[in-house]
N, C-alpha and C positions, 0 to 999 in steps of 0.2 A: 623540464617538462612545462608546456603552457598550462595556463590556467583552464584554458577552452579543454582543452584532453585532460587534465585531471578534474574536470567536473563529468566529462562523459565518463571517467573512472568512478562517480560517483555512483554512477546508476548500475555498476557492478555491485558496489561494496553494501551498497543502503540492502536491495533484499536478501541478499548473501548473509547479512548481520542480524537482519531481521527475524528469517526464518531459522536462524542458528538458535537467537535469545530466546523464540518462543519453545524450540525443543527442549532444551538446555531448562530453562524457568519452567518447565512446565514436569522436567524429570528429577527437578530441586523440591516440588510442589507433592507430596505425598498423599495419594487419592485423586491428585487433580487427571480428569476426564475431557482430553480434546476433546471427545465426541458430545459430553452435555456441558459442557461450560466455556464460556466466551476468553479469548485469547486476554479480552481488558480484566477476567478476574486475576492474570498473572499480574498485575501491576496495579490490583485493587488497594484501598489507603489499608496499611497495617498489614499487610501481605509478605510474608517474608522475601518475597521476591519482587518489594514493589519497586525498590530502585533500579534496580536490573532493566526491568520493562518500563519505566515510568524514562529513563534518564537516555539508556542507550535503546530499548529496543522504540519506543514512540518519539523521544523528541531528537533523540542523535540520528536514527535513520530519516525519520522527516528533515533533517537539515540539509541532509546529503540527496533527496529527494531536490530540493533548493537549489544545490547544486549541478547535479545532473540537468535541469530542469534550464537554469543558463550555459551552460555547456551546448544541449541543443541550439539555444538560440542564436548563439555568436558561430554554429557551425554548418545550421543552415538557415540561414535567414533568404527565406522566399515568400513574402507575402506573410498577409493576415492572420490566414489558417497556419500556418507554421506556429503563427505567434500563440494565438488562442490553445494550439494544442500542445504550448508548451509551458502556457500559462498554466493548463488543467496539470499538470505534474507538478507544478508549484504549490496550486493549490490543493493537492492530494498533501502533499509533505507539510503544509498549513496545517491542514486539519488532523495529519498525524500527529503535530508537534502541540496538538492546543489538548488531542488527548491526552495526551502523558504529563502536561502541565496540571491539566483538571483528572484524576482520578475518579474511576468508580466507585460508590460503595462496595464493603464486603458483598459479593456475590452480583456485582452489579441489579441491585433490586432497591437503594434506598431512593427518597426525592427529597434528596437536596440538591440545594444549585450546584454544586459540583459533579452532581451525577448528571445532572439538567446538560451543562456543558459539555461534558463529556463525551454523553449521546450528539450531541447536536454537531461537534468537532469530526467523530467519527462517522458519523452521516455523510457530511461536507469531503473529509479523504476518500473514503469508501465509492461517494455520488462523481467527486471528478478524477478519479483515477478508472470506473470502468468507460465516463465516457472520453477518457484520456486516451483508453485502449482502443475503442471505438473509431474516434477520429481521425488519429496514426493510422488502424488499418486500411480507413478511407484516401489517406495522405499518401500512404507507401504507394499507390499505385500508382500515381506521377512521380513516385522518385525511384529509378531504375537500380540504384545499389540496394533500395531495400525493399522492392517490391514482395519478394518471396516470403517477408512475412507478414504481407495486407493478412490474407485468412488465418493467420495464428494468432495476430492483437484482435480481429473484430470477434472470434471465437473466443476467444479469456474476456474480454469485455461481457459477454452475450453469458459465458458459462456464469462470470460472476454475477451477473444482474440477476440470475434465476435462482442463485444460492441464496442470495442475500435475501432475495423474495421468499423463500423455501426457509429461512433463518426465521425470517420476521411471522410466520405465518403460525396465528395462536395454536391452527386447528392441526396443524400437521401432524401427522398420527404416529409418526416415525420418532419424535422424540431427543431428535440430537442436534439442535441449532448450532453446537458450538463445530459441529462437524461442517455444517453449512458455509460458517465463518469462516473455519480454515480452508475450504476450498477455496472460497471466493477470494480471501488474502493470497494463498498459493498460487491459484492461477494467474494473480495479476504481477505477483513477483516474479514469476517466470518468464512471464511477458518482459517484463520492463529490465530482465536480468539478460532475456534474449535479444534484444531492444539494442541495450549500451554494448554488448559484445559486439553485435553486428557492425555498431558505430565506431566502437572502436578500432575495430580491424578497419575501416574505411578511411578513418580518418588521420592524414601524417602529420 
């Protein structure tokens, strides 16, 4: 197998493992509530599930993010925007990989610099993975193997901008950020899960 197809292999297995660890961590996690609690309290410091999410679900999937990320680029290298939009998947598995380095406090609420980090890592993932999506959708439409999914990346881009908006918002009446989260993670893995299969099949 090249290297170039088992890195587009990457962009299978990173949300496949991702979405796995957070069900799995979060059904090991007793009381724990996708709907009010944030996916970083599975992998908060002293959490009995924090190696689980701290090791493989933030910094092992952010690596393979990495890799998918240069797989793109040695398989279609066309110009700038190619590059930039595959630098932003880099940079999402970056910022995944510096959360699970830096830990949140218990319940993600303390301020220390580790929590300071944390936030600021998972902003950075979060900020260039939906305009990751964004921009691909824009990009599919000059590349005719993968046109058919411009409107499904720039729609998971667009869902997740408004979740996360909807996450962060003090006044929201509704009460369940962490549901916000998971959608916005969801629908970008799904993306980028539909993304590498599509490539995959395309590419010999």
């Amino acid at each position: 197998m090249s290297l170039r197809r088992l890195g587009l292999y990457c962009g299978i297995a990173s949300p496949v493992l991702w979405l796995g660890l957070i069900a799995i961590a979060g059904a090991l996690r007793p009381g724990f509530s996708h709907a009010t609690q944030f996916i970083s309290e599975l992998g908060e410091r002293g959490s009995s599930t924090e190696a689980m999410m701290r090791g493989g679900g933030f910094v092992f999937t952010g690596f393979l993010y990495l890799g998918f990320a240069a797989g793109l680029l040695a398989t279609l290298r066309r110009g700038w925007m190619i590059t930039i939009a595959c630098l932003l998947i880099a940079v999402d598995g970056i910022g995944r990989m510096g959360a699970g380095v830096f830990p949140c406090d218990p319940g993600c609420v303390g301020v220390s610099a580790t929590q300071d980090l944390h936030k600021l890592f998972a902003t950075i993932g979060f900020s260039s993975g939906i305009l990751a999506a964004i921009l691909w959708g824009i990009l599919f439409r000059r590349l005719a193997l993968f046109a058919a999914l411009s409107w499904l990346s720039i729609g998971a881009g667009a869902v997740a901008l408004v979740s996360l908006l909807l996450m962060s918002w003090s006044g929201n009446p509704l009460g369940v950020p962490g549901l916000f989260e998971h959608l916005a993670t969801g629908v970008l893995s799904i993306w980028l899960l539909v993304f590498a299969t599509r490539a995959c099949v395309i590419v010999r």
